[in-house]
N, C-alpha and C positions, 0 to 999 in steps of 0.2 A: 191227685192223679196226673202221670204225664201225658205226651201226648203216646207215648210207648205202651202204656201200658191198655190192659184190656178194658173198654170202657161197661162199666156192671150196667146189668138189664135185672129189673124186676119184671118177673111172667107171672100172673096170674089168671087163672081160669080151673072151674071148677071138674073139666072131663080131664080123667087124671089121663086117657090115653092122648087126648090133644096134647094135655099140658108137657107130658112127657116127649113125646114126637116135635112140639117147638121147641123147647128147653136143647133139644140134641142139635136143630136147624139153628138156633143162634150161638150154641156152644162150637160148633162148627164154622161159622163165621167169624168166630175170634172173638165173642164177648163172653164176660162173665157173667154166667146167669143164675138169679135166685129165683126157685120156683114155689107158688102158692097157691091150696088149693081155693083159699079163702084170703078176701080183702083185708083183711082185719092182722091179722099176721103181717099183710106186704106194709100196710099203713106204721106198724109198729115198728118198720126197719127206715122209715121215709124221716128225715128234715130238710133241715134247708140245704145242708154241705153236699146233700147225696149228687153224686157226678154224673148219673148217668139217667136211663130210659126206662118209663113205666109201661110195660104190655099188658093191657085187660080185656079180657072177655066183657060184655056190654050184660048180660043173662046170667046172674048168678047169685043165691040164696044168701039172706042176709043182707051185706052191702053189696051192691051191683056197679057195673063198670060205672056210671052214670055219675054214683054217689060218691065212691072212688076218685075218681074226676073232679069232684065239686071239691073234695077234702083236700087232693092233690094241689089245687088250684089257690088254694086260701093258703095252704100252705109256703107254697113260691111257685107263683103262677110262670117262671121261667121253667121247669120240670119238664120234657117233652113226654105229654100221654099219646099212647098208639093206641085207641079203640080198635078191636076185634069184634065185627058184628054179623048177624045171619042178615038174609035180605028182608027180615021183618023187623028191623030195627036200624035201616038207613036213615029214614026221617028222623031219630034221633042222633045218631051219631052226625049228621050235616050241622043240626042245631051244635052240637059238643066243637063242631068245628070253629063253627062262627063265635063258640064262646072260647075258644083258647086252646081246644086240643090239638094235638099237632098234625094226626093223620088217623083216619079209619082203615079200615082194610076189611072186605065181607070175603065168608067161607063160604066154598072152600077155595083159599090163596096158597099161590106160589110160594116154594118157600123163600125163592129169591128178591122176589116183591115183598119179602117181609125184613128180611135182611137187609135189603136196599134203604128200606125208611127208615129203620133201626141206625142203620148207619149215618146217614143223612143225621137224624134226631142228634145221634152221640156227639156231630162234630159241633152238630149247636149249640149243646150243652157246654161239651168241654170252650168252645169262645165266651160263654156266658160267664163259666166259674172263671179263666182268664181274666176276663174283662174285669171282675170284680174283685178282685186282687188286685189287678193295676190300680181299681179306684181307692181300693184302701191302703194299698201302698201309698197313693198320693195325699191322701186323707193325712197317713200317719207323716207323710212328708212334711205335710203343715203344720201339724202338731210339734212337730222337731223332733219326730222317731222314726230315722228311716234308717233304721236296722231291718232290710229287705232279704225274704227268702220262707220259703216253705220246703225245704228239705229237711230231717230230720236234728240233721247238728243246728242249723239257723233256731230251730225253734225249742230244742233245749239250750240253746244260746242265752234266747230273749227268758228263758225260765229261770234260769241262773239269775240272771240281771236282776228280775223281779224279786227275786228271794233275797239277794245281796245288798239291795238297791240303799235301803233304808240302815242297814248296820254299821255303818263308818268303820268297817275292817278297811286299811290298804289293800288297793288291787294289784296283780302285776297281768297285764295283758299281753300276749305272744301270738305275733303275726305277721304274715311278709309283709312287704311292704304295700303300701294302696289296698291291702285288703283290711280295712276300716275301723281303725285301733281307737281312733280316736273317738271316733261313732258311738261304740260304746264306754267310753270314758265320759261323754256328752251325759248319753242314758244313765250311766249311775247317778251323775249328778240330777238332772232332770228326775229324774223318777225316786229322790231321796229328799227327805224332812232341807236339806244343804239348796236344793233349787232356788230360795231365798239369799245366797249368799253367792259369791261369784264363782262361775267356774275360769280356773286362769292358765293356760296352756305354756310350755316352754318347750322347745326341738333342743335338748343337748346338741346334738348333734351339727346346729345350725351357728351355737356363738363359739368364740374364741374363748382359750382359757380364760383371756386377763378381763373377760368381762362378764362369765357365766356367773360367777361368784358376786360380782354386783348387782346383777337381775338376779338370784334366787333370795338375797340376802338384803340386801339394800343396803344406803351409807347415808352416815351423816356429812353436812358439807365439810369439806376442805379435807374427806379420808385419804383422797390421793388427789393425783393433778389430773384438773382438769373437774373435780365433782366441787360446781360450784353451789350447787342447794342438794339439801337432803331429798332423798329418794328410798320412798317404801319399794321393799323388795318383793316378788313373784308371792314369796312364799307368805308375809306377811297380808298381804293385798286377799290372798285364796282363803285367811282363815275365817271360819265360820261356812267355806264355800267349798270347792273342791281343787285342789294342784293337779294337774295333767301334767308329768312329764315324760314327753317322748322321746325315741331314743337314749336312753337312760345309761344304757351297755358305751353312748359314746361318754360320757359323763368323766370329767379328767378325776385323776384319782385321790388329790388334793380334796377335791370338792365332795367326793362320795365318804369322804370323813367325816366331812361337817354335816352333810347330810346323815348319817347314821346317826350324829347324837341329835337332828333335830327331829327323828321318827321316833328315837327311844325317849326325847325327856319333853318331846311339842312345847319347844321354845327357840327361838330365834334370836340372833345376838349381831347386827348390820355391822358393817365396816365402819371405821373410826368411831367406835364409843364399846364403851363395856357393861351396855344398858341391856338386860337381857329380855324377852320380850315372851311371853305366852302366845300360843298361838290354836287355835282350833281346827284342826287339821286333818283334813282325809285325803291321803295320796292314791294318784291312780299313775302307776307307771307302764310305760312300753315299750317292747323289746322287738325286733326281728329276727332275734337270732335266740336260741333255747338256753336263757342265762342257767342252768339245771347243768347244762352240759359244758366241763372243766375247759375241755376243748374249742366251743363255741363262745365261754364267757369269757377268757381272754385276763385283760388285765382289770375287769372289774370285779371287786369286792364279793368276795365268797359270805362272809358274814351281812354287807347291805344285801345280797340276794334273799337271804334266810330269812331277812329283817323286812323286807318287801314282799315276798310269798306265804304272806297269809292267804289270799286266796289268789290264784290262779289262772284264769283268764283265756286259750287257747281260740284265735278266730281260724277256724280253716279257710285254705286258698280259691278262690273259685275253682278249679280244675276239679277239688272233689266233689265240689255240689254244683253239677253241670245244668243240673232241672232249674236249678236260680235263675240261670242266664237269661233266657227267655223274658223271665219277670223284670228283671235288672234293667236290660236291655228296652224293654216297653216304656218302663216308668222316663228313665234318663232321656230316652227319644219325644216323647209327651212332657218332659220340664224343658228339653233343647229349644222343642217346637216352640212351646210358648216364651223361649226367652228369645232366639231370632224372630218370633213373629212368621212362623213359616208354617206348612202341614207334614207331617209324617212321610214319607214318600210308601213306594209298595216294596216289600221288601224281596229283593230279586234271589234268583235261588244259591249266586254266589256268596250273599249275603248270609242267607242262612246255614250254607255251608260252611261257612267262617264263624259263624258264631256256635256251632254244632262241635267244630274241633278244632278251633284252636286252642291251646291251653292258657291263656291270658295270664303269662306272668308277672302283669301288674295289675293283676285282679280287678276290684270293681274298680279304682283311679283309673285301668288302660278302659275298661267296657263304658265307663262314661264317657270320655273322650272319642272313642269309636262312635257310638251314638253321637255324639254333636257333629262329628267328621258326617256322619250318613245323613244326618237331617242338613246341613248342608250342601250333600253331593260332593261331598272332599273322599266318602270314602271308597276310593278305587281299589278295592279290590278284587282281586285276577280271576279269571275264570277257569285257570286250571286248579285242579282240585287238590285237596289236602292229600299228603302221603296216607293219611288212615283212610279218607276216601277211595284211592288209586288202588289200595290192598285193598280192599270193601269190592272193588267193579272187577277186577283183574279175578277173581274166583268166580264170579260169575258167568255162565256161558253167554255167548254172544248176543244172542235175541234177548236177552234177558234183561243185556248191558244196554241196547238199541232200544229196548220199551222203558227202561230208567232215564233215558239221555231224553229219549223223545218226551215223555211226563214231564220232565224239568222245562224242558223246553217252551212246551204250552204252559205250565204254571206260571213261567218269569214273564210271558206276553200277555197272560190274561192282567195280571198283576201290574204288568205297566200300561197297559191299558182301562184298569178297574172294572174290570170283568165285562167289558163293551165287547159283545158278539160279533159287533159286524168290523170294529178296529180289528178285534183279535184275528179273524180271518182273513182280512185283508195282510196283515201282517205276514201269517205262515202262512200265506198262501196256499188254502185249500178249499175245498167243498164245504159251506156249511155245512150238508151230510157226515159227511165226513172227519169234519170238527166234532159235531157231537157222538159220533162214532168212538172216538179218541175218549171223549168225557167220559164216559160211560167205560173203556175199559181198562183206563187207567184208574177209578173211583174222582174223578175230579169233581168237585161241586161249583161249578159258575159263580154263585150266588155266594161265595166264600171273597171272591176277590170286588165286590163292587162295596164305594165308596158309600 
């Protein structure tokens, strides 16, 4: 769930006209509500992933808010429960409080007071399910899988991989550039029976012709001037393990010769000697550019393309999976932190605005670099706003623009001040009153920005 989207509430209580008249109060406030007339049903739609807010009646046949509660709790006692109670059931729901549930509310309540906590609840939830991401993104970061994202291409991505991982087909993977070819050329190997055996990387793209042929290939000494001892080549060094070759499309076309009879007959034959060599061999190559298309592959090898796409590989750019960022962006700032030895700063609203639309043309390579720019204060960026923002404020009527500018505004000073009431006020310069005035009808939560 992002943060866009509507955060689900589960309602239960068994007066079907209550239950219906909240169901329309929280539908109304912008969440998505599942309604029940019995616990047992809501429990049956609960684990641990569920995003959002449990609402129960405390009085109800069967299992009651109470028990609901106790199950919710054992469950993933991070779940925000809102008890609904009469006033002959405060002394329990204070207890439910002290054991973990999030708020009570006694009838008959506003329905604004119930929306309000709802609200409140969702935003703590949605930090909680964040957070737990960041920690497994970094979990997997250790592990050496930090193929990062929860959009829906990322994670038919990682499902691809998993199926692939173990078959020794040649890959060819297709992706701009810095958006993370390699990563998953890493994963194949890591996550295949070959993990035992080396993964060996080469950049066509990075040697010169007169020497890419003696790193893919290797020589015996005296094959030309200057090889004064023999040298195992890329390709032999990788067998038993996995060959990475990236940029492949620059690959001179001499050499994507010798490579095609080394994919059709996996044997190798080094410079100065006519000793042919076996080799056990799973190629993962990568492209930037769509070798599929006459146009885009240029002068390389129509037959090594055929010969290299056995399976296919496509990493989308960050621009389409915009919901990543956020996650991308947390993880690289929490590895920065800890590599300068610094803390995370608070992230200001220009900050977020730059990360919301710009379209990072060098994908996750520019977004990491950005985070280590920000955890060190290098990254200045402007506080005039993106042209999609300027079209975004500019259709809006002017008070409208005035209570947007002014919300940012308080946001970026609670946040540089981490959420300190009496910094924050003295800063904009206003009325306590009157600060929380502002909280209240912009939806601000204080307690969002403290350290």
């Amino acid at each position: 769930m992002t943060k866009d989207d509507p955060a689900p509430v589960i309602l239960i209580d068994d007066d079907s006209d209550l239950l219906k008249a909240t169901r329309q109060t929280l539908e109304l406030a912008g969440f998505a509500v599942s309604a029940s007339a019995v616990a047992s049903e809501a429990l049956a739609a609960l684990d641990r992933n569920f995003a959002g807010v449990v609402v129960s009646d405390i009085r109800m046949p069967e299992v009651d808010g109470l028990q609901l509660f106790d199950r919710v709790l054992r469950l993933d006692p991070d779940i925000p429960v809102i008890l609904v109670t009469g006033h002959g059931d405060i002394a329990m729901a204070v207890k439910a409080i002290k054991d973990g549930a999030y708020d009570f509310i006694t009838k008959p309540f506003a329905t604004e007071r119930l929306a309000q906590s709802v609200a409140r609840a969702a935003e703590k939830r949605r930090l909680v399910m964040e957070n737990r991401a960041l920690r497994e993104a970094a979990e997997q970061a250790q592990e050496g899988l930090p193929l990062i994202g929860q959009t829906p291409a990322m994670e038919r991505l990682r499902r691809t991989l998993r199926q692939i991982a173990d078959t020794d087909v040649d890959v060819l993977v297709t992706g701009e550039t810095g958006s993370g070819k390699e990563v998953v050329a890493g994963l194949l190997h890591r996550w295949s029976r070959r993990a035992r055996g080396n993964f060996v990387a080469l950049n066509c793209g990075t040697l010169p012709e007169t020497v890419i042929e003696s790193e893919l290939f290797g020589h015996e000494a005296g094959a030309f001037t200057g090889a004064q001892k023999k040298r195992v080549g890329r390709i032999e060094h990788s067998s038993g393990g996995t060959l990475f070759l990236d940029e492949i499309e620059s690959m001179p076309a001499a050499t994507q010769v010798q490579m095609l009879r080394v994919l059709e007959m996996r044997e190798v034959t080094p410079l100065g000697t006519n000793e042919v060599r076996p080799v056990d061999l799973r190629v993962v190559a990568a492209a930037k550019v769509d070798l599929g298309d006459p146009s885009q592959r240029g002068a390389f090898r129509e037959d090594l393309y055929y010969r290299l796409n056995v399976v296919t590989l496509s990493i989308p750019p960050l621009r389409e999976r915009r919901d990543d960022v956020p996650l991308l962006f947390g993880y690289f700032a929490e590895r920065a932190a800890d590599r300068f030895r610094r803390t995370v700063p608070a992230i200001s609203t220009a900050t977020q605005r730059h990360l919301k639309d710009h379209d990072w043309p060098g994908n996750v390579r520019e977004l990491a670099h950005f985070a280590e720019r920000f955890v060190l204060g290098l990254d200045h960026v402007g506080e005039t706003p993106s042209p999609a923002a300027m079209e975004s404020d500019t259709a809006m009527p002017l008070p409208e623009r005035l209570d947007r500018y002014e919300a940012e505004i308080i946001r970026e000073t609670l946040g540089r001040n981490d959420g300190d009431v009496r910094r924050t006020i003295e800063a904009l310069g206003i009325p306590r009153k009157t600060f929380y005035d502002k909280l209240q009808r912009h939806g601000i939560v204080r307690s969002d920005f403290s350290r």
